[in-house]
N, C-alpha and C positions, 0 to 999 in steps of 0.2 A: 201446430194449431194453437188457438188460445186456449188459454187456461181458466177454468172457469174464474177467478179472481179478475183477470185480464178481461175479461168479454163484459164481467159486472165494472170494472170500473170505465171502460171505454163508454157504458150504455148510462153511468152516471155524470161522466165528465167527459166525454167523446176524446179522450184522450188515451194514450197505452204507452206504455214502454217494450219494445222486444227487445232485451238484452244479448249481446250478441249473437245479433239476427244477421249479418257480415262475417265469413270466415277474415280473419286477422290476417294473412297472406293478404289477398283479395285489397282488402283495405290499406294496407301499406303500398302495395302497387297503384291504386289509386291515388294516393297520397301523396308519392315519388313524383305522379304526372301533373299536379300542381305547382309543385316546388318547381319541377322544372320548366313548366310555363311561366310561372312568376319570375323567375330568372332569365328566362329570355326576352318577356315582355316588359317587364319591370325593372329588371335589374336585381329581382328582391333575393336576395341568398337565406338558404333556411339557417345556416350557424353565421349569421351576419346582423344581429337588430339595427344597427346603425344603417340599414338597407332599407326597412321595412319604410319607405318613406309614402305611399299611399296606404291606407286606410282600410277602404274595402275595394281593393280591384275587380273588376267584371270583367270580360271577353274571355271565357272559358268555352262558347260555343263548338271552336273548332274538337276540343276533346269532346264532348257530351255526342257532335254528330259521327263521331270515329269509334263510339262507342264505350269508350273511358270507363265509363262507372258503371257499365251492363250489370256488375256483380250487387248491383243497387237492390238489382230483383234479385233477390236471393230464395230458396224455397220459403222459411219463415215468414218473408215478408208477402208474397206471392199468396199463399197459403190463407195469411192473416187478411187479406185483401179479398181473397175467396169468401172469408168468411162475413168480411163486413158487408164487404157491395153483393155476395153473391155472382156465383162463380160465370154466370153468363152474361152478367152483367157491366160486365168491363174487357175492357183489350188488351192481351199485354202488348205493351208499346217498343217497338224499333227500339230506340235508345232510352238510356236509364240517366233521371240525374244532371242538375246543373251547380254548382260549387257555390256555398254561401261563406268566403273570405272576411274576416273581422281582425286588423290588426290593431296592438293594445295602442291606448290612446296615453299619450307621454300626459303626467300628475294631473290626470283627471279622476274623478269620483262619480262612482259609480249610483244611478240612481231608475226608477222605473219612467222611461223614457214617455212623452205626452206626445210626438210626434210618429209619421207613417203607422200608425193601425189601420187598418186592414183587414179584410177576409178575402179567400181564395173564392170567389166567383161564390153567389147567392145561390142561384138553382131556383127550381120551384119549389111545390111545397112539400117535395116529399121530404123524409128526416134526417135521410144521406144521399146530399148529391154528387159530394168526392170526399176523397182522402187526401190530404196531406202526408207525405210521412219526406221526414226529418232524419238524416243518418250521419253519423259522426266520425270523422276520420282523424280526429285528435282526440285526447281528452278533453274536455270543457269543465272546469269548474262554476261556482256561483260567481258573477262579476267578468266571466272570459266572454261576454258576446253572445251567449244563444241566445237563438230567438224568446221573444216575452208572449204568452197567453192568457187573454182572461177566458177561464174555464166557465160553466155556464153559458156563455155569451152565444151558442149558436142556437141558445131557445128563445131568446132574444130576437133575435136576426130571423130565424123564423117565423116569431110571432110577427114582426112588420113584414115579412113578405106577403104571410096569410090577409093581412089588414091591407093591402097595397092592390089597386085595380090589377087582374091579368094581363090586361096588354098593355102595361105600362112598368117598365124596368125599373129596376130599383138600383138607383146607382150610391154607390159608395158613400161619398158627401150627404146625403140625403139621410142615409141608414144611420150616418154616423150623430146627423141634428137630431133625428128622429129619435134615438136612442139616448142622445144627453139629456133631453127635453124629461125624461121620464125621470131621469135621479141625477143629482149633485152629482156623487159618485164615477157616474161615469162622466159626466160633465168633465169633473176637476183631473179625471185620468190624461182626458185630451186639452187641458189648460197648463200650459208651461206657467209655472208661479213655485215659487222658493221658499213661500209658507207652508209650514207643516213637515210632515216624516213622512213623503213618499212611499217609502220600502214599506215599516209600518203599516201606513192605510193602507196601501193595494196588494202587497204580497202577504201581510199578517191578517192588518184587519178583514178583510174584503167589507163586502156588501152584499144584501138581500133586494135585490130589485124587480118586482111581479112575483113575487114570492119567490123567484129565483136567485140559489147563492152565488156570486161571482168572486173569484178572488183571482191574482196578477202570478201565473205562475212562471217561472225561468226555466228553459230546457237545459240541462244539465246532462252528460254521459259520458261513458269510455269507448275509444276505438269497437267500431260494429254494432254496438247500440243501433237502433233505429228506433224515432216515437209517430205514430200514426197518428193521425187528428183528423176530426172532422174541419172540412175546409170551411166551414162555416165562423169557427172559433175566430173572435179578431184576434189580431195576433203583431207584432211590430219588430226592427230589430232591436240591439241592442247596446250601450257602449259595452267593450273590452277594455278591463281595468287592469289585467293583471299580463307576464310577462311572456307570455305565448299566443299565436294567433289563433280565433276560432275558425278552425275549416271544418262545413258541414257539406251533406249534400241536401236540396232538396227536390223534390217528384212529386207532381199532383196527378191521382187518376182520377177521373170523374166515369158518371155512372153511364152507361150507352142508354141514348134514348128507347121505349120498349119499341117493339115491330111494330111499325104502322103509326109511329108518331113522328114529328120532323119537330 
């Protein structure tokens, strides 16, 4: 279960860390069934870098539907998902897990990226309408590729859903002008420009936008790590600077409509 530190910071920053929330077995077995997809499909050899020659490969389907990453749900995480959506409030699902692949990118430098931000599906207006959760089957340091967050950002995203007619979606592009319009800050987040200290302003300095703090965090962790977020959080990938690939996994559960709603 969480711990009461865990449950205050998730309720401040919809964000958590479960420190291995993955038995380590479990996750090297997982791990092996990549390499050995990338190998077959790629060509990519894990003690080969001169191999690594795409970037971020996709079509991991056929594992995710055979089951691959089941051990995704682990008790902790299962548990901690009890606790946030409430335990009848979601499904556990068939299969666990789809691979989020980041290979390092040859003499490039590392910066907070202005492209693909993101949230996992808006919802309506209640406070949680899913989880994300993020699990690591490498190490990932700062600069390897985790995914990027700005924290704050799903009071945000709420606040324009609440503003936005109900029977009128609120798509992505929209959230996203809507949301720049209101501060620089986020503006210049999604503005490619080579003025100024990126890392600085968004991952040091942040911003106070509606009186809400936002600042650019990096997911970072060791084999079995898992971090849960509100799917609300925009969120984006990221380059990989450094000499290893980031393999994560990631799972959205979202909240089951109540009885007698469609």
């Amino acid at each position: 279960m969480l711990s009461n530190a865990q449950r205050q910071q998730f309720d401040r920053l919809s964000i958590v860390r479960l420190p291995q929330a993955i038995a380590l077995p479990d996750v090297t077995a997982m791990c092996d069934q990549v390499w050995e997809l990338l190998s077959g499909t790629h060509g990519i050899k894990r003690d080969d870098p001169m191999s690594w020659t795409v970037e971020k490969p996709w079509h991991f389907q056929t594992l995710s539907r055979a089951g691959v990453f089941n051990a995704m749900g682990s008790s902790p995480v299962t548990t901690a998902l009890d606790e946030l959506l409430g335990t009848e409030n979601w499904r556990r699902p068939k299969v666990w897990g789809r691979p989020l692949v980041t290979f390092p990118e040859v003499n490039a430098a590392w910066e907070v990226p202005s492209t693909s931000w993101h949230t996992d599906g808006v919802g309506g207006e209640e406070d949680l309408h899913a989880v994300t959760a993020f699990a690591f089957l490498a190490p990932t340091a700062p600069g390897g590729g985790g995914t990027v967050v700005v924290t704050g950002s799903h009071h945000l995203v709420r606040q324009s859903i609440a503003a936005s007619p109900a029977d009128t979606p609120l798509h992505s592009s929209e959230l996203k002008a809507r949301l720049a319009s209101r501060h620089v800050w986020l503006r210049d987040l999604w503005t490619r420009s080579s003025a100024g200290d990126r890392t600085r302003r968004f991952l040091h300095d942040g911003a106070v936008v509606d009186g809400v703090p936002l600042h650019v965090v990096e997911l970072t962790g060791d084999p079995g790590d898992v971090v849960l977020m509100n799917s609300r959080l925009l969120h984006a990938p990221a380059p990989n600077v450094l000499d290893a690939p980031r393999m994560m996994l990631v799972h959205i559960t979202g909240r089951e409509p109540e009885s007698g709603t469609t």
